[in-house]
N, C-alpha and C positions, 0 to 999 in steps of 0.2 A: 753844604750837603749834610743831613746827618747821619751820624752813624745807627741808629738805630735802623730797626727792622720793621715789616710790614707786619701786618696779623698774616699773610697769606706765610711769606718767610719763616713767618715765627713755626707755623702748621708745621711746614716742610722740616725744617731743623726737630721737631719733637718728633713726628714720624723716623726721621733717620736718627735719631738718638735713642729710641724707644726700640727701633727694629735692630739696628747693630747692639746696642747695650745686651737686651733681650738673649740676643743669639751668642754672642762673646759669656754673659753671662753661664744660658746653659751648657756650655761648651768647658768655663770653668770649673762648672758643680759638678761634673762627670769629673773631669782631674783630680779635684779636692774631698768632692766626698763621695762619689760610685753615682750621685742621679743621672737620672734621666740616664739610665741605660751604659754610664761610665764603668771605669774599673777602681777609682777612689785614687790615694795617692799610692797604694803599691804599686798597681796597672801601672802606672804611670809612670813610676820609676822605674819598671821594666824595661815600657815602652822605650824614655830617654838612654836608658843602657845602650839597648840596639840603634837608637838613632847617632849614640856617639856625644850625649850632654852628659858631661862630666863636671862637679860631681853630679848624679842621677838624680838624687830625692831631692836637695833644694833645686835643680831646674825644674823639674814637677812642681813643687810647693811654687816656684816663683812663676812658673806656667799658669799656672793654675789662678793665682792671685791675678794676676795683671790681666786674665779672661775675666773672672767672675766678679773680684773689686772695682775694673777699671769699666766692666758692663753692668754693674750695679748703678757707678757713679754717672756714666753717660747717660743712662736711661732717666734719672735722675735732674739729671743737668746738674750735677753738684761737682766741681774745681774740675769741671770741663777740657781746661789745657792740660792737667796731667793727666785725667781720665785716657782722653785721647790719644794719649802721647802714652800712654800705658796698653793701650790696644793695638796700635801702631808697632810699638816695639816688640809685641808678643807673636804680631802675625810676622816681623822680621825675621825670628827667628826661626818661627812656624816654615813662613817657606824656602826658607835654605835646607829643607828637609826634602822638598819637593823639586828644588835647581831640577836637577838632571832631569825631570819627567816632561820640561821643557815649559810652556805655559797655561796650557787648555787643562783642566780641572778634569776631565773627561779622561786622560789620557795620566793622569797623577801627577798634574803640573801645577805652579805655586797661582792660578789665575783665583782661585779662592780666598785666598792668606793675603793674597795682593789689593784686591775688593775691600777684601777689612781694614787691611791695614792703610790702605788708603781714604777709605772714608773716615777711620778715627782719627790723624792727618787732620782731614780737613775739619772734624768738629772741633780739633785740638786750636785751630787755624780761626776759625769763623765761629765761635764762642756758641751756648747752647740756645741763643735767641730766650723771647719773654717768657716762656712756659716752664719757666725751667729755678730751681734749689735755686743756681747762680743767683738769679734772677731778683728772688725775694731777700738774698742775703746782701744785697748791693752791690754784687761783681768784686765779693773781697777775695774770693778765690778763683775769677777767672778775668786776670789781668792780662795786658799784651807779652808783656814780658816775660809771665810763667808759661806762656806757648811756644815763644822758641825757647827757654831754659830747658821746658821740660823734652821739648821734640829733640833739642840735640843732646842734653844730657841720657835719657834714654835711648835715643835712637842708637847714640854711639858707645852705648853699653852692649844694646843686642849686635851690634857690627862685631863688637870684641867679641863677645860669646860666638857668634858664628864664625867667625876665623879660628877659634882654638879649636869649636867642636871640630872643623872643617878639618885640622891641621893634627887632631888626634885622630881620628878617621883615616886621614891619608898615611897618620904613620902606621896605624891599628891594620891597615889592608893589607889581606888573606891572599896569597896568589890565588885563583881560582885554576880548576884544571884545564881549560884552556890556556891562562899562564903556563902553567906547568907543561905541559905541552910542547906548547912552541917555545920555551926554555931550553926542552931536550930537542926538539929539531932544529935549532940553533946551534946547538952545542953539536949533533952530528953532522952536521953538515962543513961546523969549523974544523973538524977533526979529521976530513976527508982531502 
């Protein structure tokens, strides 16, 4: 059987490489430099302040990159497996931001962050088919092995980053006045 692709295949893979790259891409050009309607890389270190990515500016700078370079590169079809694997880890991050909102996007759940990072997963997985940089350069940058190198080296980067944000977060929590509250009718109630 071989491994090549069909034209019909090949279609499909440039469609979903051209539309995720595409979208990742604008998404990074907002982070990194204000287009399309972003706030540039200050915004954005704000933004990660309040989300609890520490340090702030290089998660922005590396947000930003792993959106805009890793959807340049997919759109592209050019070293495919880390491309993928660079989108992948950036929407990991992404929706550990969104956990708690639960999963429907509608609702400010990670089912958006999850779409991407799973389709760049699977281009990371299933290479960028004929149409594609890879393609005419002989497949020197999108071999089988730099697809799982890159998917668990990355992957388990952004795992790290989101347990420390996670764990600076949880030490960084504010009692809210509800806490405060039921702290003091706690405490009167032990007292009585």
């Amino acid at each position: 059987m071989s491994t090549k692709t069909t034209a019909r295949q090949d279609i499909g893979l440039l469609a979903l490489r051209v539309g995720l790259g595409g979208t990742l891409f604008a998404h990074g050009a907002q982070k990194l430099f204000g287009w399309f309607g972003g706030h540039g890389i200050a915004g954005t270190t704000g933004a990660m302040t309040a989300m609890g990515f520490q340090p702030a500016k290089t998660s922005a700078v590396l947000a930003g990159l792993g959106e805009a370079a890793g959807g340049a590169l997919l759109a592209a079809g050019l070293a495919t497996p880390v491309a993928g694997a660079a989108a992948t880890s950036t929407m990991i991050a992404a929706g550990a931001v969104h956990k708690d909102g639960g999963f429907f996007a509608t609702q400010g759940g990670y089912e958006y962050t999850a779409v991407l990072g799973l389709a760049g997963a699977a281009l990371s997985i299933a290479g960028p088919g004929r149409y594609s940089l890879d393609e005419v350069l002989g497949d020197r940058l999108n071999r089988p092995w730099m697809a799982t190198t890159a998917l668990t080296a990355l992957g388990g980067a952004a795992i790290a980053l989101v347990v420390r944000r996670n764990q600076a977060v949880e030490a960084a929590a504010v009692p809210t006045a509800d806490d405060q509250l039921a702290a003091s009718e706690l405490g009167e109630h032990a007292g009585a």
